[in-house]
N, C-alpha and C positions, 0 to 999 in steps of 0.2 A: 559266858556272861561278863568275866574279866575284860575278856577282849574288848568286847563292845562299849564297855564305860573304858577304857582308855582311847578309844576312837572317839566318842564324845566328848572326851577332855579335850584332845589334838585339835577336834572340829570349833571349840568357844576359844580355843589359844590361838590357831588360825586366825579368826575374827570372822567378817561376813563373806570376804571371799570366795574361804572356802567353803562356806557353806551353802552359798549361792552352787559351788561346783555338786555337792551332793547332791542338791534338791534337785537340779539338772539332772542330776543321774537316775534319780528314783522318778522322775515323773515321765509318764509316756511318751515315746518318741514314737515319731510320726512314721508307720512303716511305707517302704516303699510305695504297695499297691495302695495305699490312702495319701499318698503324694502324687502318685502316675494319677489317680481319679481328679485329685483337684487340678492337674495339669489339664486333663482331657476334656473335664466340665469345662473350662475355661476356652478349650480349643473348639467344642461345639459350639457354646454362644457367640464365639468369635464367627462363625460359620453361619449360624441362623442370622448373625446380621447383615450376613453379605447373602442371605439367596434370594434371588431375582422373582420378580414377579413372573410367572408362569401363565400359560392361557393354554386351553383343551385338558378336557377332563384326565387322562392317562397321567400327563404333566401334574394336573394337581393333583392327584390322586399318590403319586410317586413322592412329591414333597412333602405329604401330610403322611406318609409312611416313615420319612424320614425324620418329622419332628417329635413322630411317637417311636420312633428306635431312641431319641435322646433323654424321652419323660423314660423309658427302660433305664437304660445308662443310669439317670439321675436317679432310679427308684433303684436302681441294684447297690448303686454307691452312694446314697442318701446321707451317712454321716459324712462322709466328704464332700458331696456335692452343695447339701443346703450353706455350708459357710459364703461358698464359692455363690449359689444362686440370689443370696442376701447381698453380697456385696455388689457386684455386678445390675442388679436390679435399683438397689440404692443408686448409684451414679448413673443408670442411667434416665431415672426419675429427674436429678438435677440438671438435665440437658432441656437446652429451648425446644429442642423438639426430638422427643424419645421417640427410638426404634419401636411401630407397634406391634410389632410380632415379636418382639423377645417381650416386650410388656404382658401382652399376652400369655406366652406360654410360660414364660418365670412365672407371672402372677400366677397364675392359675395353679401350677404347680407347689409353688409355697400355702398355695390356699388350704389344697385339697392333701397334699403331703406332708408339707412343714409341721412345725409345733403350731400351738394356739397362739403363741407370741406375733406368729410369721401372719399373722388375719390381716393384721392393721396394714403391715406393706404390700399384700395383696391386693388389699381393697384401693390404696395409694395407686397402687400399677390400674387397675380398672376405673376408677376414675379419671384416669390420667388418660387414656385409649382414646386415640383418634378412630372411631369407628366408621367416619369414612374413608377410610385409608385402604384402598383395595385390598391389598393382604388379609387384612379384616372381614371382607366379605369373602372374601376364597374363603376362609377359618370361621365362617357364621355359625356350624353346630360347634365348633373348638367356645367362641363365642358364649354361647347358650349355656353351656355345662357349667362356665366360668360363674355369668350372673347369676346364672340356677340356683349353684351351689352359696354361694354370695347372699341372696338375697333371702334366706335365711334369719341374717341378721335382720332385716328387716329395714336397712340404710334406707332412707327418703332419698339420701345423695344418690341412689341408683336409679332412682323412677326419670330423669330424663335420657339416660342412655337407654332405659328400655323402649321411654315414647319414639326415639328419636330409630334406633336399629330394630326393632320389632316391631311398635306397633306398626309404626309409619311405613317399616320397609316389607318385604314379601320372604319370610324367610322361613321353610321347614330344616327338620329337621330328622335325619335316619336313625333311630337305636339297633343298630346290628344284634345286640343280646339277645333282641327280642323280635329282630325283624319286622318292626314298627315304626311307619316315617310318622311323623308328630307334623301336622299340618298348619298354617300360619295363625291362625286362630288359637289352637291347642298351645302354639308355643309359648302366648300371651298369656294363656289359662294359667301355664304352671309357673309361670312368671308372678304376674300381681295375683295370683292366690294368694300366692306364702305370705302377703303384707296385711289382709285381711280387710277390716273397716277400713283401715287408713288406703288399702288401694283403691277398692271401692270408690271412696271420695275422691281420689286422686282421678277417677277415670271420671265419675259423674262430672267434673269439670272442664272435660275433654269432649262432651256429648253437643258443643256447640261446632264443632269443628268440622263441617260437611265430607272433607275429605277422608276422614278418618270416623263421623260418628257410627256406619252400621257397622264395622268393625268391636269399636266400644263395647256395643250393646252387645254382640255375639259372645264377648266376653263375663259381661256383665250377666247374663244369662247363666252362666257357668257361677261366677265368682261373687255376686250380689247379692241383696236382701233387700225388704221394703223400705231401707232407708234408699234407695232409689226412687223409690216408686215416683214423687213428686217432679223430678227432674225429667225422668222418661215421659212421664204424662204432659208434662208441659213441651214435649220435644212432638210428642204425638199430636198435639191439638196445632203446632204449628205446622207439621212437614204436609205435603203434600206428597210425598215419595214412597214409593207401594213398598221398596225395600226395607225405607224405615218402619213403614207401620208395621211389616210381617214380623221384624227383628224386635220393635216395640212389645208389640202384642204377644211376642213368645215370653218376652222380660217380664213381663207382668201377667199372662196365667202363672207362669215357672217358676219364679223368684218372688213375686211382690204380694203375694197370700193376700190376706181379705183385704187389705188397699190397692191392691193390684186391681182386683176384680172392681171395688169401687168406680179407682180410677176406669177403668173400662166400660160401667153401667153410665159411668158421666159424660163419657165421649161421645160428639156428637156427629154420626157418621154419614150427615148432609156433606161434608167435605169430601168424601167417597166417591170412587168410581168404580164400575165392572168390578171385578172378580174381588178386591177387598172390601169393599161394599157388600157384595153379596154375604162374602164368612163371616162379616161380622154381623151382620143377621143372623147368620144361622147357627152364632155360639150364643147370643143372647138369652137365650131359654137356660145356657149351660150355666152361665154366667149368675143368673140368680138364684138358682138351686146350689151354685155351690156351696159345700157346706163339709166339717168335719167327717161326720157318717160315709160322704158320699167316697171323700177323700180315700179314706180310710179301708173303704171296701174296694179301693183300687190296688191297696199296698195288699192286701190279703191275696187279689189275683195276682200277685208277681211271682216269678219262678223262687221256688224253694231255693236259698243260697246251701253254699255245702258246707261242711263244719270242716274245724280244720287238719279232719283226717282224709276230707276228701269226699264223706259221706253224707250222701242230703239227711237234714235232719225232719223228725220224725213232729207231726204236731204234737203240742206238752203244754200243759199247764202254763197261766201268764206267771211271767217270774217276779220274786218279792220284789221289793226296792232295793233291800243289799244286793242280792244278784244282779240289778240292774244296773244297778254302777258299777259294780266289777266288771258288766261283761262291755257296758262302754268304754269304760277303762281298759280293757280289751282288744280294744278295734280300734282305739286312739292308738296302743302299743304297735298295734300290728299295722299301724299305716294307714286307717281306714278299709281296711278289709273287713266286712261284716258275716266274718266266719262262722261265730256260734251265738248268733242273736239273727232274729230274724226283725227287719226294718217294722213289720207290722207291730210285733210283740214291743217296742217299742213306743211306737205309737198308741198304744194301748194302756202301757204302764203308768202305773198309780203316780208314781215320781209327778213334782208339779211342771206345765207345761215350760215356763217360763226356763228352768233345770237343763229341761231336756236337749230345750233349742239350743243351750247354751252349748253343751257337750257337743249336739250333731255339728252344730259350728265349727267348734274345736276337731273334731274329727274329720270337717272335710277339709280347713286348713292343714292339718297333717297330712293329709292325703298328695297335696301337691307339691310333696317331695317326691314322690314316685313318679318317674314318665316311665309311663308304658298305657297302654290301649285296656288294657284292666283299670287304672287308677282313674281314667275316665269315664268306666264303668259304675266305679263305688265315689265317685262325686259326684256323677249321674244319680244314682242313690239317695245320697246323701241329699243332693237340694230335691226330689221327689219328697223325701222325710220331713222334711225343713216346712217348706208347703203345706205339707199337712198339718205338720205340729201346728203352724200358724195359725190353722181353725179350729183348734182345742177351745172349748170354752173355757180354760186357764189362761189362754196365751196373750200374753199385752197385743191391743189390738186387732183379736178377734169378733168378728160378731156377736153380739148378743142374742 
């Protein structure tokens, strides 16, 4: 103990000097392999901005192996590498015109690995993304995962790179996990899902745009509610194109509940020819019977879902209200998986209508975190429930 308070004297006698030299000593020194990592991180990016644009699948296929040996690299040596991915990302933001392939793959990487800090200069790299830059379309699922995950936040700033690279372009997408290609439509679905009403809106404004409206609507299908309904309707009394009205008219039985159907009892189908002419005659009987009840005894015939041991569940008793919000609370947790609730019992539940849709909402928004061929199963679900609820005699805007 002597010892150490006479080295403490030595060290205030010294002045700051040497004190400066102690505190060098006690603080961590960089070991070599966290010096060889930020050499080598730097040596990759140096590398990913010189590779060549490539043509024939073998070619791309061989570079997109090579850009995920270096997200390894960067994930095996992450405290060294992120210093190194921040900086290099930062300057090269500041250039007239950034490399989009390091934009891309730094960005994404900081996004999806970095701390919570690293979001903002992610999202700075993906706004920044010339996404017609070929590179970019060789990397369209690399792409995908990026705004996927991104779009979470729910940035408005993103919605024109997704009109501009997905809606407008033709772009699926393969999940190997699951051996699942995600189809041009679907990629859109998991896209403006996640932003909810505000996509919604964002697309009804986009339903004037002949190049891109059955597209819209096949979305909207998926991802809507009867605050569409007026927009579609009005798109349906003008087109004269069998595409749109098929796409119309699946928007509003599917999504736009008792204004849906409205709207459809109002449509006057003198503008008609052959074969859409015909159907919609012969939904009109469907059209004015629909109703709650009928709804309802549709959900009853659906396949038993499983519980989440795997095992169909057994019919039981409608469940209170506290159980009913736990187990929606439940299936929000679980992603939208409707494991131990059945959609019917749902529909059925005391809870007031208004509640419920609010929750299915929220539930199938969650849902569109998951790509896979299941989560467009239980969003499938999910707007079937929605529908229904609609005809609740609780539910704002149902028939009386």
């Amino acid at each position: 103990m002597k010892t150490f308070a006479l080295m403490a004297l030595a060290l205030v006698a010294a002045g700051p000097a040497a004190a400066q030299i102690a505190g060098a000593a006690d603080a961590p020194i960089p070991t070599q392999s966290s010096a060889v990592a930020e050499q080598e991180t730097g040596r990759r990016l140096a590398a990913l901005r010189l590779l060549p644009l490539v043509s024939g699948e073998a070619a791309i296929h061989a570079q997109r192996r090579q850009l995920d040996n270096n997200w390894r690299y960067f994930g095996d040596n992450r405290s060294a590498a992120l210093p190194v991915l921040r900086r290099e990302l930062t300057a090269e933001l500041r250039k007239p015109k950034p490399q989009a392939l390091l934009l891309l793959e730094t960005g994404y990487f900081l996004r999806q690995l970095g701390e919570t800090a690293d979001h903002a200069l992610a999202m700075q790299a993906l706004l920044a993304l010339d996404v017609g830059d070929p590179a970019i379309t060789q990397n369209s699922a690399q792409l995908f995962r990026f705004v996927h995950l991104s779009a979470q936040e729910r940035d408005a700033r993103l919605l024109p790179l997704i009109d501009k690279f997905f809606l407008r372009g033709k772009v699926t997408v393969f999940i190997p996990q699951h051996g699942f290609t995600v189809d041009e439509t679907s990629v859109c679905v998991f896209l403006y899902g996640q932003y909810g009403r505000a996509g919604e809106a964002h697309l009804r404004t986009l339903l004037g745009d002949a190049g891109i409206a059955n597209k819209v609507l096949e979305i909207l299908i998926w991802t809507g509610s009867p605050d569409s309904v007026p927009a579609v309707a009005a798109l349906l009394q003008t087109s004269r194109d069998a595409d749109i009205f098929s796409r119309a008219l699946s928007f509003l039985l599917r999504s736009g509940g008792p204004q849906g159907t409205d709207a459809l009892l109002a449509f006057d189908p003198r503008q008609l020819e052959g074969k859409p002419r015909q159907f919609y005659e012969q939904i009109q009987p469907q059209l004015r019977d629909a109703s709650f009840a009928a709804l309802r005894e549709q959900l009853d015939e659906l396949p038993v879902a499983p519980s989440a041991s795997g095992k169909a569940q057994n019919s039981r008793p409608g469940l209170d209200d506290a159980s009913m919000r736990q187990r929606l609370n439940e299936v929000y947790e679980h992603y939208g998986r409707y494991e131990n609730v059945q959609p019917a019992e749902i529909a059925a539940s005391t809870l007031p209508g208004a509640f419920l849709i609010e929750q299915v909402t929220r539930i199938r928004e969650r849902s569109f975190l998951r790509v896979t061929g299941e989560a467009l199963s239980d969003i499938d679900m999910s707007n079937t429930l929605l529908n229904t609820l609609r005809y609740r005699p609780d539910a704002a805007g149902a028939k009386p």
